[in-house]
C-alpha positions in Angstrom: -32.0 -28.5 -7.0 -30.4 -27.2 -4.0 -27.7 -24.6 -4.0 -24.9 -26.5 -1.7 -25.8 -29.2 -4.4 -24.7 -27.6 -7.1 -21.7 -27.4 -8.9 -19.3 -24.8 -10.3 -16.8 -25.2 -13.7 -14.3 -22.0 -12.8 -11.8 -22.2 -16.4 -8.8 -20.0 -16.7 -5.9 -20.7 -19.6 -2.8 -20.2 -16.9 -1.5 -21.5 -13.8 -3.7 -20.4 -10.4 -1.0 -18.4 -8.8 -0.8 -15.8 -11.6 -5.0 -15.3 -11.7 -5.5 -13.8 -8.4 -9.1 -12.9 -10.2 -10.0 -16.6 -9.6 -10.0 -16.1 -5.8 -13.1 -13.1 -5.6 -15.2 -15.8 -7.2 -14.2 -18.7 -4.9 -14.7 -16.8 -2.0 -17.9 -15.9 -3.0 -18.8 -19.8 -3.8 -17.2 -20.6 -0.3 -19.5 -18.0 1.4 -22.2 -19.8 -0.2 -20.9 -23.2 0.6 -20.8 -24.5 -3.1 -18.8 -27.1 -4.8 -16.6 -25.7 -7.7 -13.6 -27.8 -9.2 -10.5 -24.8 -11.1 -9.7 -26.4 -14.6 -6.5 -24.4 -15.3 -3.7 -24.8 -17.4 -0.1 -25.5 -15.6 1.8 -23.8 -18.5 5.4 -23.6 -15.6 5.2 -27.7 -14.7 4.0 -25.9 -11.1 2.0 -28.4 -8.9 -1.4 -26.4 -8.0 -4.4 -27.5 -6.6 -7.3 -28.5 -9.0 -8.0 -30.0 -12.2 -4.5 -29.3 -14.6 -4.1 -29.2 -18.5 -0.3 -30.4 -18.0 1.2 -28.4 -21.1 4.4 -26.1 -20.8 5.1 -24.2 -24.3 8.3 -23.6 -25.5 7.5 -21.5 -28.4 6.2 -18.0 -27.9 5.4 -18.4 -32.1 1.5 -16.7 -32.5 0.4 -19.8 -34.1 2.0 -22.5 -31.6 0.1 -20.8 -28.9 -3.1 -20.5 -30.6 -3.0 -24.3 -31.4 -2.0 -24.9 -27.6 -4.9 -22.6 -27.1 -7.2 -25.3 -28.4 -5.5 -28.0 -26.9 -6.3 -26.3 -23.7 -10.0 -25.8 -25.0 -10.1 -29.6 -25.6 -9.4 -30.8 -22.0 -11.4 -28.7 -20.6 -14.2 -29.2 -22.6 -13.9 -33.1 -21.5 -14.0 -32.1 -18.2 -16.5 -30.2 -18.4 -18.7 -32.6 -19.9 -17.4 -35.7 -17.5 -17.9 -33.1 -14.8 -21.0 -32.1 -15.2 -21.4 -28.4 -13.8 -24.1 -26.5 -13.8 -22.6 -23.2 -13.7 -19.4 -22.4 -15.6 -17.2 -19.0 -14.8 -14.8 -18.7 -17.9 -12.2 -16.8 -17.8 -9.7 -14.6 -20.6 -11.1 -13.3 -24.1 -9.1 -16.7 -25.3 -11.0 -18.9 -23.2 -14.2 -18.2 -24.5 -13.3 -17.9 -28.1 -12.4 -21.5 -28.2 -14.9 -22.2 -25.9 -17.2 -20.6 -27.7 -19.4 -23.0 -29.9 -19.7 -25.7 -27.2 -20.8 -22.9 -24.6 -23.4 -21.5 -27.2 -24.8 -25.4 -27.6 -24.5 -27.2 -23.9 -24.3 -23.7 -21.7 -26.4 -21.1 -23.1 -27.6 -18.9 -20.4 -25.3 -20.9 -17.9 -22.2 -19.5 -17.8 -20.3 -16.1 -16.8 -17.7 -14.7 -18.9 -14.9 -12.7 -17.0 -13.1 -10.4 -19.6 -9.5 -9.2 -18.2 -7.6 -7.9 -20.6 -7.5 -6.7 -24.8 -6.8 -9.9 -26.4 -7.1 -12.2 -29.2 -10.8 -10.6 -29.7 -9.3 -6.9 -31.2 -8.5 -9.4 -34.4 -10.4 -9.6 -37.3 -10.7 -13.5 -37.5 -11.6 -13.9 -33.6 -14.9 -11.4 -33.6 -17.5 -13.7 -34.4 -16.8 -16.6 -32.0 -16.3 -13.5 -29.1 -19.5 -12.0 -30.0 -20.7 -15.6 -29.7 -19.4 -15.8 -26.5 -20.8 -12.6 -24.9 -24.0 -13.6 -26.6 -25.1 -16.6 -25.2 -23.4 -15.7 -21.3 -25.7 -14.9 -18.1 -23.6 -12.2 -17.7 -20.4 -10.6 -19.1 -18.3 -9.0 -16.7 -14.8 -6.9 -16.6 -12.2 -6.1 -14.6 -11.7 -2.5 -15.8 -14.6 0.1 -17.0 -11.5 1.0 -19.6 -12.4 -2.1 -21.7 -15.7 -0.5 -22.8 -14.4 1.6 -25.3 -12.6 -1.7 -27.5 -15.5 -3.9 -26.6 -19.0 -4.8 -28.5 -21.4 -1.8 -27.5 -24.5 -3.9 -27.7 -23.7 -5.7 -23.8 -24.0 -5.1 -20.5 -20.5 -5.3 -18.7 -20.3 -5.7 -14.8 -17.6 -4.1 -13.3 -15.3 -6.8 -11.0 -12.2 -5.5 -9.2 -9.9 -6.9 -8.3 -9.5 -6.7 -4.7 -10.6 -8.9 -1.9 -13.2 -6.7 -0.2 -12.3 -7.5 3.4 -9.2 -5.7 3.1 -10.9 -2.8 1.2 -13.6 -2.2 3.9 -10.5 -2.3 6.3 -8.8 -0.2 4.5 -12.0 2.6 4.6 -12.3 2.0 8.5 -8.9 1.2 9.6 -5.6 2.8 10.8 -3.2 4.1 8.5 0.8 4.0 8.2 2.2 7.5 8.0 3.4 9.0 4.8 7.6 9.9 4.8 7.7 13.1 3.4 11.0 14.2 4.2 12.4 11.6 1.3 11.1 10.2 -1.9 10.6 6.4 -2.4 8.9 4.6 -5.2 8.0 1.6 -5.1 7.2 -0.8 -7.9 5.9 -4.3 -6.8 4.8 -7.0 -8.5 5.0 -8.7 -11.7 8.5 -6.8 -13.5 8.4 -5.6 -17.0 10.0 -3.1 -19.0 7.0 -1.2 -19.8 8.4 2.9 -19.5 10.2 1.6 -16.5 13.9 2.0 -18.2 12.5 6.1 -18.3 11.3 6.1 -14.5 15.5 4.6 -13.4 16.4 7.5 -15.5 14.6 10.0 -14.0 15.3 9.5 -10.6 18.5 7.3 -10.8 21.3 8.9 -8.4 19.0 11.5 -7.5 19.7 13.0 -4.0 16.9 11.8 -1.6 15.2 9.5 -3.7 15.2 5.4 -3.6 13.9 3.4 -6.1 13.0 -0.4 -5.6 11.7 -3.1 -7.5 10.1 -6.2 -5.5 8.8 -9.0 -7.7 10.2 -11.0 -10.7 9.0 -11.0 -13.8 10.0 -10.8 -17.6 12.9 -8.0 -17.3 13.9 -8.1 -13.6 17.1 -8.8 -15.3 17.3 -6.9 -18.1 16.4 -3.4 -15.8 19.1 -4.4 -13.3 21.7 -4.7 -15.6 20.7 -1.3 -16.9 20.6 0.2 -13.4 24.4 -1.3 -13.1 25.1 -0.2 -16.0 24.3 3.6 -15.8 25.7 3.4 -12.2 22.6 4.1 -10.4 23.6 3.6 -6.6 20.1 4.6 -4.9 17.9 1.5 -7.2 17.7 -1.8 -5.2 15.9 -5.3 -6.8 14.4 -8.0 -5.0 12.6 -11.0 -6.4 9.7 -12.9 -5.2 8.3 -11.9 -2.2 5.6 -13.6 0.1 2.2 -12.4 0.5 2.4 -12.0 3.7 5.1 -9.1 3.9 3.4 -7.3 0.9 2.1 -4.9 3.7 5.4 -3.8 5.1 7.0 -3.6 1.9 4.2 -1.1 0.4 4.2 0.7 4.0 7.9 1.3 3.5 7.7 3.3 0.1 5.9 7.1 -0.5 5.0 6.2 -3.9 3.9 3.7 -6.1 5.1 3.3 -9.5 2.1 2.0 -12.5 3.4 4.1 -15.3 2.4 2.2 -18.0 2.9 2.7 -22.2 0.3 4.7 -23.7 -1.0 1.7 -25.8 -4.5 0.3 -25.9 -3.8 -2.7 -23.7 -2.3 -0.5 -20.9 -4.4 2.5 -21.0 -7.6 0.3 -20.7 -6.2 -2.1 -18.0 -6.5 -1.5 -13.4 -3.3 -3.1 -12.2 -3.2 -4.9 -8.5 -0.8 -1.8 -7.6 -3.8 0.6 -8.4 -5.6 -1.1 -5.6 -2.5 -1.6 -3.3 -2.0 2.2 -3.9 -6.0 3.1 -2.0 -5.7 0.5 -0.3 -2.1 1.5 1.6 -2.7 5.4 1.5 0.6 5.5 -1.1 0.0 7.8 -4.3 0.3 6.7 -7.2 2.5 7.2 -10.7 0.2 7.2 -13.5 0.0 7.1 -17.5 -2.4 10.2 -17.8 -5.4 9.9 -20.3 -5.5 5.9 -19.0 -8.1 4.2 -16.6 -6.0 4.9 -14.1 -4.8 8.4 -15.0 -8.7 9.3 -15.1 -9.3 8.2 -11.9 -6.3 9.3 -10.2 -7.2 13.3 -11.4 -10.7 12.9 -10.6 -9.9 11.8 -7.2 -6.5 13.5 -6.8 -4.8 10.6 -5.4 -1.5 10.6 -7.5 0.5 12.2 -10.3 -0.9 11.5 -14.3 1.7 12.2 -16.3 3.1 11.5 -20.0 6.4 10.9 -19.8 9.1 11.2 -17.3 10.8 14.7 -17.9 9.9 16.3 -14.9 9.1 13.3 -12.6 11.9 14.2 -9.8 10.2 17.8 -9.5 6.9 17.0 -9.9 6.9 14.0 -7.1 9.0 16.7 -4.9 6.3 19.4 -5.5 3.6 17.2 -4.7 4.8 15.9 -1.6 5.4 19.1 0.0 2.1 20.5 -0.9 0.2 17.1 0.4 -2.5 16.8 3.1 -2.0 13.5 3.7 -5.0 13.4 6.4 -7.2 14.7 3.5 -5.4 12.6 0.9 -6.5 9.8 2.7 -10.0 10.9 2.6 -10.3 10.9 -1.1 -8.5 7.1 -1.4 -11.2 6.1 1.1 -13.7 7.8 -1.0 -12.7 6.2 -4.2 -12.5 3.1 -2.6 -16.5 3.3 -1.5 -17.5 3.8 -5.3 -15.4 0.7 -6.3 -17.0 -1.3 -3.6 -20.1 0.2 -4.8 -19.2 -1.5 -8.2 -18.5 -4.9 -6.0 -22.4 -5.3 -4.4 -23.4 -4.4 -8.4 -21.0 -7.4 -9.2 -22.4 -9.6 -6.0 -25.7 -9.6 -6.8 -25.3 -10.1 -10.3 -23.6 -14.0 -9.6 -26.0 -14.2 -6.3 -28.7 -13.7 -9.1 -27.1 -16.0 -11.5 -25.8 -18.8 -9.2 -28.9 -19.0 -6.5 -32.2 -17.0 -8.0 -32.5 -19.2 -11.1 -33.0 -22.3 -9.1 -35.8 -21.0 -7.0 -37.7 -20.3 -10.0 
């Protein structure tokens, strides 16, 4: 069988534009020139490309979910089988567990499981059919070496960040913005939830030289404004959505970036986008210490870990005045080469799994 002949099953349980993940894989299977159809699940009545489970919940009740969960599992296990791939990618812990059976009996060996975050797996009743699922994959992979310490230790988990790596390798070899240090501006862009947020606007709300800005929507864009107006906090701006496309300006505009995050499983584990956009734009980065992020931010000295707020104004003053942004850079460009080091690891392991079995 002939790679351009084949065909790719990419599953993920949410609408496209909130699983950026989807896109390293299908620009690897566009490299390669490969079919793939996206079965996802349109769960805001959005219209996206590719095939849709057309199913918006109105109930945020455990067990409503998990039964839409299975409806979800239903469709695309039609499609799947009316499809025909020969090669599924199956993403989210809560894919696979209702996947799981029919992968173990019609995909064994045939499909790649792409963990992203703790889940439905950390319960009791879900174990079996995820150790079923990382069982009977070609390959497990995860977007944060974090997960390891929640996750089966009897695998082999890929690293796959996510990043596109064009703009990575850029980033290593390319021009960057100067860093204002004469002011302090942090920056938090994105999807926006509470998270410790509510401390951050309190530790540097109507403090003199600082700005703080939220770009994005997201669950409590409201709710943090109206606190912001409430305390009377005159140097904290919101704006919602954004475009892509000035994502650059916006980051190249701020002097820090904001991914303090609560110190709960979940978070501590998890590599946000912002991480990335942090190396990426030469902007240091706020950070949970004893997290993922917090661990890699001391090793490489590209940020501030810390564990709660009380001394964030001073600390983000200190460590502007004692940066060398020149050699700051040189340690974001640094950590940067080991994660794309983790990307060829990733490559090859889908090259291997998509192409090399076929010429056997």
């Amino acid at each position: 069988q002939d790679i351009v002949n084949m065909k790719i099953g990419i599953i993920t349980p949410n609408n496209i534009w909130v699983s950026p993940y989807v896109k390293i894989y299908t620009r690897l299977l566009d490299e390669l020139s490969m079919s793939y159809d996206v079965i996802s699940w349109n769960r805001e009545g959005r219209d996206e490309e590719g095939i849709q489970f057309n199913y918006q919940p109105k109930s945020r009740n455990p067990l409503m979910l998990l039964w839409a969960y299975r409806r979800f599992a239903s469709f695309a296990k039609s499609t799947i089988r009316k499809e025909k791939y020969d090669r599924l990618i199956v993403f989210t812990p809560q894919s696979a567990i209702f996947l799981a059976d029919f992968l173990k009996k019609e995909y064994k060996d045939r499909y790649i499981f792409d963990y992203r975050d703790l889940s439905l797996e950390q319960k009791m009743i879900f174990k079996k059919p995820f150790l079923t699922a990382l069982n009977y994959s070609a390959a497990n992979i995860i977007s944060s070496p974090g997960f390891k310490k929640y996750l089966p230790q009897d695998f082999d988990y890929i690293v796959s960040h996510n990043f596109d790596v064009n703009i990575v390798r850029n980033a290593i070899n390319g021009d960057v913005t100067p860093l204002k240090t004469n002011e302090i501006s942090v920056l938090t862009i994105g999807a926006i939830r509470k998270d410790m947020n509510p401390e951050v606007i309190d530790a540097l709300g109507n403090k003199e030289g600082v700005t703080l800005s939220f770009v994005g929507k997201g669950p409590a864009s409201k709710d943090l404004e109206d606190y912001a107006n409430l305390k009377e906090y005159r140097n904290i701006t919101f704006r919602g959505f954004y475009q892509k496309a000035d994502e650059p300006a916006i980051i190249n505009d701020c002097n820090f970036i904001n991914i303090f995050y609560p110190q709960i499983p979940s978070h501590q584990t998890a590599v946000s986008n912002r991480f990335y956009n942090s190396l990426i734009f030469k902007r240091p980065m706020i950070v949970t210490k004893n997290s993922t992020q917090g661990d890699y931010a001391e090793k490489y000295d590209v940020g501030i870990a810390i564990t709660d707020c009380s001394n964030l104004h001073s600390d983000l003053k200190g460590y502007l005045m004692q940066l060398d942004f020149p050699a700051y850079c040189e340690r974001c460009n640094k950590l940067l080469t080991e994660l794309l080091s983790d990307y060829e690891l990733w490559r090859k392991t889908i090259l291997r799994i998509l192409c090399d079995d076929l010429r056997k």
